[in-house]
C-alpha positions, 0 to 999 in steps of 0.5 A: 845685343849688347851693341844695342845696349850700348846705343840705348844708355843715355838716350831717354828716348827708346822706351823700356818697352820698346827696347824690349821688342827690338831686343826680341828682335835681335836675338832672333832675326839671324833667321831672317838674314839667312833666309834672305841672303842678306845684311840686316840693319836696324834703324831708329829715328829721333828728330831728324837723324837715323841711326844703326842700332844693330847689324846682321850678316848672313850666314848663307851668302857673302856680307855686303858690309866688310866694316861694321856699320853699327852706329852710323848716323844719317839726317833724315831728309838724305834717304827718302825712302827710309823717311817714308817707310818710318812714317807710314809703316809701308812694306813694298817687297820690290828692291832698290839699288843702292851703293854700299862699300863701293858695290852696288846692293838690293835694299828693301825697307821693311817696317818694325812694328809694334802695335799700332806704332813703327818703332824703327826700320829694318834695310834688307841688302843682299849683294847685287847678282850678275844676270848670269847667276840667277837664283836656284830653285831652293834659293828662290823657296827661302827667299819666298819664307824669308819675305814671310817673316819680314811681312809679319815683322811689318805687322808686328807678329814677329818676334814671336812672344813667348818663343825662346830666343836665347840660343841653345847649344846646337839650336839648328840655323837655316843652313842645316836643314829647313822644312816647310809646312802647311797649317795642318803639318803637311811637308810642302817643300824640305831643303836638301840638307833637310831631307838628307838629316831625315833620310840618315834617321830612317825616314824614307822615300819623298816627304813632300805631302806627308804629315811631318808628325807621322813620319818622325812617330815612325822611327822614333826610338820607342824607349827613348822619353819623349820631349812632351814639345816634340809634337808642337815643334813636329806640326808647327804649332808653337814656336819651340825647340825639341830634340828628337831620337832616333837610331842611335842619333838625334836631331835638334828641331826649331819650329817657327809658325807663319801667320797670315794678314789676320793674324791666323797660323796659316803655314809654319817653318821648321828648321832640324840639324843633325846634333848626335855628336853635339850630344854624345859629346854632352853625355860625355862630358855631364859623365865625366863631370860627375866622376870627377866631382865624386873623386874630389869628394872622396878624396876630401873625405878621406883628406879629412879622416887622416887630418882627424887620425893625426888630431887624435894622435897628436893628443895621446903624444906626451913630447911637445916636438912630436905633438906640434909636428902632428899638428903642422901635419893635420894642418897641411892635410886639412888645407889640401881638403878645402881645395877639394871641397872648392872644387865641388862647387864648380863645374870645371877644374877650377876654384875660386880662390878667396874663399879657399884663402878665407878658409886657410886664414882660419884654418891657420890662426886657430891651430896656431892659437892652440899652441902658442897664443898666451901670455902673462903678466910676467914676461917671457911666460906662456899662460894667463890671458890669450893673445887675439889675433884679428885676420883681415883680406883686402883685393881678389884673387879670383879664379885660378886652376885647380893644379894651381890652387893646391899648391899656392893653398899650401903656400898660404897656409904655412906663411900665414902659421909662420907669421902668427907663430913668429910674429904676433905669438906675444903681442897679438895683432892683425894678420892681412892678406893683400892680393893684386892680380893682373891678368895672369900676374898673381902678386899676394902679400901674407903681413901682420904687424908684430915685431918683425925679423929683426935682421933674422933669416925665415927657417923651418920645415914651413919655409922650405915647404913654401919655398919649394913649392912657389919655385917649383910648382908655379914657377914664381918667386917668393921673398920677405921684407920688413913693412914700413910701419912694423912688422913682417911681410911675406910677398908670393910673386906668381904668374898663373896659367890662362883659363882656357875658357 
């Protein structure tokens, strides 16, 4: 679909409702390629030129188109056929032969309606058989519904409105199993694959002449909530998705009703797979989300009443070394806090980082300011007005992974302290974060623009503890250097894991 959107920016003349129809379509004509066993292409005219708006291999036998033919333009007057069946809305079901790739192919034309208008053509193109391989019997039954669908294409009866198309994980496709009912839910014909995901959960014997519903109700786990979906999905009557339970294991349902000449449901599809690992693999996993996200939340918790304990410590000590090294302490334990905190909000073991930056930049200046921010007057004398220190962030970091985020949090924290306790703790100033990041290439700039090293080395517990930890931890380099225009900038260059998606 998004080839599609692509073809339809800058071409005034698909229609908003148009593109919405053929978007429809799209998202859910991969049933029809199966069925049939073919390519399909769309086409769209404008003035005397056709061109391929989107393309669908099948899943159930070999592509007739190697490369991707989306896109391919063709004047209108060079295949007849396709003129035609755009400008009378004409459906013959009879194929014709056609050369694609340097092989020869069956083509069918097949028009797109909407309304009363032909909006484009479908070209069904299947591969050419040998006389020596004829169709099988259960071949021939999906070819047969595959005609159907393509028939209530012609009349604008599918895409179904209201079905839902965007796919769900483990959604069934025509290869896993497809039953096919009558108006009343009768089985009629079911795909071996089809009566073998039934068979595994406990329906027995022929199903041919059975009502679907009634077969299933028998074996249904009677604890188990029931989709209040299923029986629609079971009889065939709306085109929707259910899950069904059953001895231990669960089978996912799509069912697609097939529509008559007059527009009347006379007959539906239903296509099943067998999705019991799918979703014990899902339970695990929701499980599994949820206790880590209960351990982040504990352990912030607990994160937060030691930082709390080490304030309240801190305010009994009389020697100011120990006050201030309480305070650096509570500070450190607070910054791995807000990396727990980040993680909750998200559903993996990632965080975005910027908040967890915006957060310690706070985080940093305010316990700075407590201790060392005033200035009088007098020089060289502590008190009397308080020196503003503004902070500012300019680029993204983005996501990165949780192991990661702990780490360079720290890393950030205890360079941002440095550089508003050594360089802006007389004169105030700005304090900035730069971040640039290319791929997995990871490059943050910690500058404020006070008075600069001067020719003095970076020392202290919050150095080495920066230092450790970029080496160590991310395996990066970190390294300061004076700015151009005054001031002091300390430069953290990483290369970060890849996220594996």
């Amino acid at each position: 679909m998004s080839t599609f959107s692509k073809f339809q920016t800058g071409r005034p003349y698909i229609s908003d409702s148009v593109a919405e129809w053929l978007q429809l379509l799209i998202g859910d004509w991969q049933v029809i390629a199966d069925l049939m066993q073919a390519d399909l292409l769309l086409w769209l005219r404008h003035d005397d030129m056709f061109t391929t708006l989107a393309h669908c291999r099948p899943a159930t036998a070999a592509t007739v188109y190697y490369e991707d033919p989306v896109g391919l333009e063709i004047a209108a007057d060079h295949w007849q056929a396709l003129c035609e069946v755009s400008r009378t809305g004409k459906l013959n079901l009879t194929p014709f032969t056609v050369e694609r790739e340097d092989r020869t192919a069956d083509c069918v034309l097949v028009p797109v309606r909407r309304g009363e208008e032909v909006i484009a053509v479908i070209a069904v193109e299947r591969n050419l058989r040998r006389p020596t391989d004829p169709l099988s019997a259960t071949e021939i039954q999906l070819h047969l519904l595959g005609e159907k669908l393509l028939q209530m294409v012609a009349r604008g009866d599918f895409p179904i409105v209201g079905a839902p198309i965007p796919p769900r994980r483990g959604a069934p496709r025509v290869g896993d199993g497809i039953v096919q009912l009558d108006r009343d839910g009768v089985v009629q014909w079911a795909s071996p694959n089809a009566l073998s995901a039934f068979h595994r959960f406990g329906v027995e014997g022929d199903m041919l002449g059975m009502t679907l519903a009634e077969l299933s109700t028998q074996v249904l786990q009677s604890r188990s909530p029931v989709d209040e979906s299923l029986p629609l999905v079971l009889t065939g009557r709306a085109a929707w998705r259910s899950d069904m339970q059953a001895r231990g294991g669960t089978l996912s349902l799509r069912a697609l009703p097939l529509t008559d000449a007059a527009g009347a449901r006379d007959s539906a599809i239903v296509l099943v797979r067998d999705v019991t690992e799918l979703r014990r693999r899902e339970r695990e996993l929701i499980t599994k989300e949820a206790t880590i996200r209960e351990v982040h939340h504990r352990v912030k918790n607990n994160l937060q009443t030691v930082a709390a304990l080490l304030r309240m410590q801190s305010r009994r000590m009389k020697s100011d070394e120990a006050r201030l090294a309480l305070s650096e302490a509570m500070r450190r334990v607070s910054t791995i806090a807000l990396v727990h905190e980040a993680l909750l909000q998200g559903t993996d073991e990632t965080v975005t980082f910027d908040d967890v930056i915006d957060r310690c930049l706070t985080l940093a200046v305010d316990v700075a300011a407590a201790g060392v921010r005033h200035r009088d007057s007098a020089p060289g004398r502590l008190g009397g007005e308080q020196v503003t220190v503004a902070t500012e962030k300019i680029g993204k970091v983005g996501v990165i992974r949780a192991e990661e985020a702990t780490s360079l949090a720290l890393v950030v924290t205890e360079l941002a302290t440095n550089a508003v306790e050594h360089g802006l703790a007389e004169t105030g100033g700005t304090l900035t974060v730069r971040c640039e990041r290319k791929g997995s290439h990871l490059v943050l700039r910690i500058e404020d623009d006070g008075e600069g090293m001067k020719g003095r080395k970076p020392e202290g517990l919050g150095t080495t503890i920066a230092q450790t930890l970029v080496s160590g931890e991310l395996g990066g380099v970190l390294f300061w250097e004076d700015r151009p225009g005054g001031g002091t900038s300390a430069v953290i260059d990483v290369y970060l894991d890849p996220i594996m998606s």
